[in-house]
C-alpha positions as CSV (number, residue, x, y, z in Angstrom):
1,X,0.0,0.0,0.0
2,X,3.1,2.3,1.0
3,X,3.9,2.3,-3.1
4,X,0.3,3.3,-3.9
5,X,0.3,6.0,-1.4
6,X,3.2,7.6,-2.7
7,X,2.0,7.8,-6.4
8,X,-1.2,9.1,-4.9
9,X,0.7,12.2,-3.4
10,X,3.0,12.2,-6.8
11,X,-0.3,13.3,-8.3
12,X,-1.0,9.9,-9.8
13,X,-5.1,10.4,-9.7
14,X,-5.9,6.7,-10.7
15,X,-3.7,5.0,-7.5
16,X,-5.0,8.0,-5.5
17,X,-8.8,6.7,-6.5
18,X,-7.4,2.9,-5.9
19,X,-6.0,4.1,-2.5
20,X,-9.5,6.0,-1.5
21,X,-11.4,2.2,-2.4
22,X,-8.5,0.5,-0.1
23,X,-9.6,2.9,2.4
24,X,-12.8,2.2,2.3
25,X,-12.3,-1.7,3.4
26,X,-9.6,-0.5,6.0
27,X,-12.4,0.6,7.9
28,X,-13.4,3.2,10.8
29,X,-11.0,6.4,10.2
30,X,-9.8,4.8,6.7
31,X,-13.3,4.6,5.9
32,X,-14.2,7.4,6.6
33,X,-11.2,9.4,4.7
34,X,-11.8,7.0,1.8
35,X,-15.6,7.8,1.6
36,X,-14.8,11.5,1.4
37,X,-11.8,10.9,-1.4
38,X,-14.1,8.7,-3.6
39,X,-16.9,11.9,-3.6
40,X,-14.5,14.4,-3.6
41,X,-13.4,12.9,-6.7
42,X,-17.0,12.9,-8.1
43,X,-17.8,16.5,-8.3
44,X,-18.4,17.3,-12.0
45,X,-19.8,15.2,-15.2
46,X,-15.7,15.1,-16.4
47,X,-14.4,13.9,-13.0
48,X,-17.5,11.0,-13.0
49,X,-16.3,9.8,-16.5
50,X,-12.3,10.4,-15.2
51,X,-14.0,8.0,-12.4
52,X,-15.7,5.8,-14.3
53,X,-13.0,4.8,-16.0
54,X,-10.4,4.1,-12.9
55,X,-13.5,1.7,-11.6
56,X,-13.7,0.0,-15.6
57,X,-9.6,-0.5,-14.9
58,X,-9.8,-1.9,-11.4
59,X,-12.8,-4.0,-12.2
60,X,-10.9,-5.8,-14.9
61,X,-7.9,-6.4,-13.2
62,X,-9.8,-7.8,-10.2
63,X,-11.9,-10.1,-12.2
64,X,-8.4,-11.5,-13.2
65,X,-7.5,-12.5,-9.6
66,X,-9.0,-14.7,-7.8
67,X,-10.2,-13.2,-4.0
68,X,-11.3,-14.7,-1.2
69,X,-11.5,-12.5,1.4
70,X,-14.1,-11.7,4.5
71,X,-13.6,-8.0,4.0
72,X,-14.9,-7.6,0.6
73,X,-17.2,-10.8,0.0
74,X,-20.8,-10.0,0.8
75,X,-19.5,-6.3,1.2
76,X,-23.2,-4.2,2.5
77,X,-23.4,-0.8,1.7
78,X,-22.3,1.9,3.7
79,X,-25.1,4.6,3.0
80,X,-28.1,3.3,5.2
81,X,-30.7,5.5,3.0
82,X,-32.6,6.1,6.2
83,X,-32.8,9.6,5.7
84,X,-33.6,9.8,1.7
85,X,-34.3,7.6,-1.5
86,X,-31.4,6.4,-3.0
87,X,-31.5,4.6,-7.1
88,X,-30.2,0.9,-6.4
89,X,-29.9,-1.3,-9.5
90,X,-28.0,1.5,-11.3
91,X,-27.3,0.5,-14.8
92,X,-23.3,1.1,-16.5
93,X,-24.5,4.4,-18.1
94,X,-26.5,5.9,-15.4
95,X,-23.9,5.3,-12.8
96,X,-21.8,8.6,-13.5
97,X,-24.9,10.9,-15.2
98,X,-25.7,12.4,-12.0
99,X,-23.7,13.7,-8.5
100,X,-24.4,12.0,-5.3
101,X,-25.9,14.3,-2.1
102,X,-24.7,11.9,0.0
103,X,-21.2,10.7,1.0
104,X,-22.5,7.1,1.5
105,X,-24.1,6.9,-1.7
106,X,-21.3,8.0,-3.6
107,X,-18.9,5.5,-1.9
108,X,-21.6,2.7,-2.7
109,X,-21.7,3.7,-6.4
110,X,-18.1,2.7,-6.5
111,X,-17.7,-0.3,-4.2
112,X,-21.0,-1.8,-5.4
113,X,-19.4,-2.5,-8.9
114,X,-15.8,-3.5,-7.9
115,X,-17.4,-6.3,-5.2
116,X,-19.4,-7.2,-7.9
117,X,-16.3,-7.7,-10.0
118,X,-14.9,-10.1,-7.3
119,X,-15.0,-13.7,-8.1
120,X,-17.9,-15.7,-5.9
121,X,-16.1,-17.7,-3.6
122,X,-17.5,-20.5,-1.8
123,X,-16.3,-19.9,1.8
């Protein structure tokens, strides 16, 4: 992870968006710096595609591997959606057409489809 962080702060935007998903399964702080790297990097219709592609990259790699780890299989969202409607069952194109209110949402938009890439393991 130390190598990824480093190009992150060289200015290397796609292992600074792989960093933010680490952070995400790293949990409590991590999380919660993660969650606010991944929306902060979601701000405008250019940074969604720039996004959309870095998730496209990752996805394929990780459908290469084969994973089986408790921290990522059976992965439930973060967002609870108590307080508002959120769109589940978002299709490849509608993904990035619009910016996510909510921190939570946006960090499920992008963790939904890399679990998803995971292979299913039987534990």
């Amino acid at each position: 992870m130390q190598r990824v962080e480093e190009a992150a702060k060289a200015g290397h935007d796609e292992a600074a968006y792989a960093l933010a998903v680490i952070f995400v399964f790293g949990g409590d702080e991590l999380k919660q710096k993660g969650m606010a790297m991944l929306s902060g990097m979601k701000k405008s219709a250019a940074e969604r595609q720039r996004v959309q592609q870095w998730r496209d990259n990752l996805r394929r790699i990780l459908k290469m591997i084969w994973v089986q780890n408790s921290l990522v299989l059976g992965k439930s969202p973060i967002c609870c959606a108590s307080q508002h409607k959120r769109k589940t069952g978002w299709g490849p194109d509608e993904l990035d057409a619009v910016e996510s209110t909510c921190e939570g949402c946006a960090c499920d938009e992008e963790i939904g489809p890399i679990c998803d890439a995971l292979p299913q393991i039987a534990v």
